[in-house]
C-alpha positions, 0 to 999 in steps of 0.5 A: 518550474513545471513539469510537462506532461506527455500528451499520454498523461494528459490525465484529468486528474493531477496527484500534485494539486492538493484539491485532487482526490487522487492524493488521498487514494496515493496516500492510502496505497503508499502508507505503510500500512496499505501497501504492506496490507495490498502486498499480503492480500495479493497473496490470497483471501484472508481474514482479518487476523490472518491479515493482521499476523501477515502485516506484522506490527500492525494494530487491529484499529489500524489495520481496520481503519487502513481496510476501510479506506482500501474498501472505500477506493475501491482496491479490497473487498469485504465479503462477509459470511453468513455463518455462526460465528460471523466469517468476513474475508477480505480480498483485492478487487481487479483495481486492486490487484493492479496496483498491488502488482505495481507495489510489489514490483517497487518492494521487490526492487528495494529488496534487493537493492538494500545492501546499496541502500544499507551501505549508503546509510552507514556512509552518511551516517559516518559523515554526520556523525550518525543519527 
């Protein structure tokens, strides 16, 4: 079965071909550790340790390894300072921001759904007999 798109979407990019490029940038904002890492710097400029305390459970090599790849698509900037010791702070770019709100708009209603999505869980879980 395939999927039409509306002549609005006509995009030349398709996320659900496996060759797109988008699928690596879908990957790196919806992964755990990006989107929770857009959400905390859609609050302001932070450095790398007020954003590793903000994401809490995050590790430094993977908090660094996610800023990476957020940098190298273009969603955060590094803007390191020339002081003694060296300051580097990391903040959204315009794209960024976008799609920070757009992640934002889907953790928020989530939040708030999760007494549905908690009491679905304890049906299923009864039904086969738990996890």
């Amino acid at each position: 079965m395939t999927v039409e798109r509306a002549p609005e979407q006509d995009l030349p990019y398709d996320v659900f071909s496996k060759a797109c490029p988008s699928r690596g940038t879908l990957e790196h904002v919806t992964g755990r550790w990006g989107a929770l890492t857009l959400g905390a710097l859609h609050e302001g400029s932070l450095r790398f340790n007020e954003l590793r305390r903000r994401v809490d459970g995050v590790s430094e090599k993977m908090l660094s390894q996610t800023l990476h790849a957020l940098e190298r698509d273009g969603l955060v900037l590094r803007e390191a300072q020339p002081t003694n010791p060296p300051r580097v702070d990391y903040e959204l770019t315009p794209l960024g921001h976008e799609v920070a709100e757009r992640l934002l708009a889907l953790i928020r209603h989530l939040e708030g759904r999760m007494d549905d999505v908690l009491a679905a869980r304890e049906r299923y879980d009864e039904i086969r007999g738990g996890r």
